[in-house]
C-alpha positions as CSV (number, residue, x, y, z in Angstrom):
1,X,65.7,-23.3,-34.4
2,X,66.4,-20.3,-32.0
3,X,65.1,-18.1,-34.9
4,X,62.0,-19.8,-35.6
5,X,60.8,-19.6,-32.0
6,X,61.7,-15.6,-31.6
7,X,59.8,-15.7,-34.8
8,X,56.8,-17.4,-33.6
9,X,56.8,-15.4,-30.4
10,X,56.9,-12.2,-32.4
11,X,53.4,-13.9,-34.2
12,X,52.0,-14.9,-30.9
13,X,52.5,-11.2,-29.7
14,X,50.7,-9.3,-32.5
15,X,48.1,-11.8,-32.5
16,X,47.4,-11.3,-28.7
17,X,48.0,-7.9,-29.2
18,X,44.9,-7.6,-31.6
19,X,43.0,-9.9,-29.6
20,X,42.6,-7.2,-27.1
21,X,41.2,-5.0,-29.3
22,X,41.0,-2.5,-32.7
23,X,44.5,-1.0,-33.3
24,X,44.5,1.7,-33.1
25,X,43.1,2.6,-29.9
26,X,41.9,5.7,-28.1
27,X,42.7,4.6,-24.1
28,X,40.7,7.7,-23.9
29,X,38.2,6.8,-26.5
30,X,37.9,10.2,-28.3
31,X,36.9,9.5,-31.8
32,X,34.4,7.1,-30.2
33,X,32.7,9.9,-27.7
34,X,33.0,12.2,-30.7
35,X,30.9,9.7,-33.2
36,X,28.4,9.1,-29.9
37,X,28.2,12.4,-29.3
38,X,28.3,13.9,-33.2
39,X,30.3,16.6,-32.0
40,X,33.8,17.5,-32.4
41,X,35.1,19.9,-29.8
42,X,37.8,22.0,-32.6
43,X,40.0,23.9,-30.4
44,X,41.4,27.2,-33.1
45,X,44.3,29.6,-32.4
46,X,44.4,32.5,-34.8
47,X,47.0,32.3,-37.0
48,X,46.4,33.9,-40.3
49,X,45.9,33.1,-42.9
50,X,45.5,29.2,-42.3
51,X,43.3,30.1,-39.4
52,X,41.9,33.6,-39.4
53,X,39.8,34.0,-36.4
54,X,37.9,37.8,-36.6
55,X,35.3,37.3,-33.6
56,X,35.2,34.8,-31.1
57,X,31.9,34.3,-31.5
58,X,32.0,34.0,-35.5
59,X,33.3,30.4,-37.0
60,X,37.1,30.5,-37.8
61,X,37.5,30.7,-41.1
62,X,41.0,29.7,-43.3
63,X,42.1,26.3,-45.2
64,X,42.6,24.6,-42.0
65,X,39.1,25.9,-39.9
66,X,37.8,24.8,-44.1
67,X,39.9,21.1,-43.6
68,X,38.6,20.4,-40.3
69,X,35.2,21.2,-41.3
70,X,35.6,18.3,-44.0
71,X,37.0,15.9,-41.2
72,X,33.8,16.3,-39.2
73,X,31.5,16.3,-41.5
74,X,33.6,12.7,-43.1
75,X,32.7,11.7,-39.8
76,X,29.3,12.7,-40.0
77,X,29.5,15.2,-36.7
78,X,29.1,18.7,-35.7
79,X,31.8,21.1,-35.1
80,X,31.4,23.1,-31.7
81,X,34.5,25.8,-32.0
82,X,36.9,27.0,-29.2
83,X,39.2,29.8,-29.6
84,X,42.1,30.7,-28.0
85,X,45.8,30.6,-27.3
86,X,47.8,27.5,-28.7
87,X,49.3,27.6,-24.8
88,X,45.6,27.6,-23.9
89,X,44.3,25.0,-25.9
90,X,46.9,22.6,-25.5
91,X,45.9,22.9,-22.0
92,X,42.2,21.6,-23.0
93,X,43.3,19.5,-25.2
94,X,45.1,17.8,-22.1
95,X,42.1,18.1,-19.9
96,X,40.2,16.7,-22.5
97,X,38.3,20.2,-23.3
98,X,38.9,19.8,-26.6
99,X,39.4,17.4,-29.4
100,X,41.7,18.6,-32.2
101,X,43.6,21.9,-32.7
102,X,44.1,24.1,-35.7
103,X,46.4,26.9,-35.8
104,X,49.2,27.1,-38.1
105,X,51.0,24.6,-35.8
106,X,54.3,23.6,-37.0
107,X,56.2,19.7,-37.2
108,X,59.1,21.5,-35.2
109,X,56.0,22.6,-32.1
110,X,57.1,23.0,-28.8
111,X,53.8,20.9,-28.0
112,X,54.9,17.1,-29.4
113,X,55.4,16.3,-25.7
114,X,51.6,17.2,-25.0
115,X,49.6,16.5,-27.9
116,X,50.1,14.3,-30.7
117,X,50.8,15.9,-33.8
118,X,49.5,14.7,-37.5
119,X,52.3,13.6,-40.0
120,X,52.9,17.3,-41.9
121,X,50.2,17.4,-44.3
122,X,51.4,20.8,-46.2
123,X,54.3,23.3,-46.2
124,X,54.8,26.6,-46.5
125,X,57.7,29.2,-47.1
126,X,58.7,31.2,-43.9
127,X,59.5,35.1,-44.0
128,X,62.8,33.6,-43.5
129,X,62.5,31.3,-47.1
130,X,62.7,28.1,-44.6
131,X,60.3,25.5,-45.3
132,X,57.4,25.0,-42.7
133,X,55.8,21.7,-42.1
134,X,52.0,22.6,-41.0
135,X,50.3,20.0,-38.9
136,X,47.6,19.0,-36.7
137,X,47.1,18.2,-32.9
138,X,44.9,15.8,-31.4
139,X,45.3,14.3,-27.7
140,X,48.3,12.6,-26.3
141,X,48.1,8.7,-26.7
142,X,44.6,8.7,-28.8
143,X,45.9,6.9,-31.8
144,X,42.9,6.1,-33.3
145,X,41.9,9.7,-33.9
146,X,45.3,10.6,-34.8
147,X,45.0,7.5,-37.3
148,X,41.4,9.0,-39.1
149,X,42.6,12.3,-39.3
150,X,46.1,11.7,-41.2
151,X,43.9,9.1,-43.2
152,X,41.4,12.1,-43.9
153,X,44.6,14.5,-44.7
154,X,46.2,12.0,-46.5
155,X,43.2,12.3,-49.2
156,X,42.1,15.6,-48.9
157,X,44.9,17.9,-48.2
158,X,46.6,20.2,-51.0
């Protein structure tokens, strides 16, 4: 008996849970601005050769600047780039400056407490033979974003 009412309360719980709204969310609602908007603010840290960036003013160009690309145009939006420093773009990224981050970024990032990082979606050997897990960063928290870009990985990435 005790079992079937934790077990019911567990039910009641995800059902209220979805009663409140699409899960995933966004508390900040980025993937929703960035469909309203049809622009998605790509933040890009040079990092060749995943991310070569030559002139700030020129596109990035690489296999993750060439991914990202993909992801906005799946979503049917614009891409309006901003380079700089991972430190730096984490930083926008947090004040909402930005929406997503390329870079070479690793699983093992110092940055997991500030941004939420994609699952690894490819890997690469170091100088030092160790096995890099490459990801990508999206804001702190914004689930559903996270959620459409693994989903978009998932498919697309080697």
């Amino acid at each position: 008996m005790i079992l079937r009412c934790i077990a019911g309360a567990a039910v009641l719980g995800v059902l209220a849970l979805t009663g409140c709204g699409v899960i995933p969310a966004d508390p900040d609602h980025t993937l929703d601005r960035v469909r309203a908007t049809k622009v998605l603010r790509l933040g890009a840290s040079d990092n060749p050769p995943l991310v070569v960036v030559e002139d700030t003013a020129d596109a990035p160009t690489g296999s993750e600047p060439d991914l990202a690309r993909g992801f906005a145009e799946r979503l049917g939006v614009e891409v309006e780039w901003v380079v700089g420093g991972e430190s730096e773009l984490v930083g926008k990224l947090e004040d909402g400056e930005v929406d997503m981050i390329v870079g070479g970024l690793l699983k093992s990032s110092p940055w997991e407490k500030r941004a939420s990082l994609t699952r690894p979606y490819a890997t690469t050997d170091g100088p030092d033979g160790i096995e890099r897990k490459h990801v990508m960063a999206v804001p702190l928290g914004e689930n559903a974003m996270l959620s459409e870009l693994e989903r978009y990985l998932d498919e697309v990435a080697p």
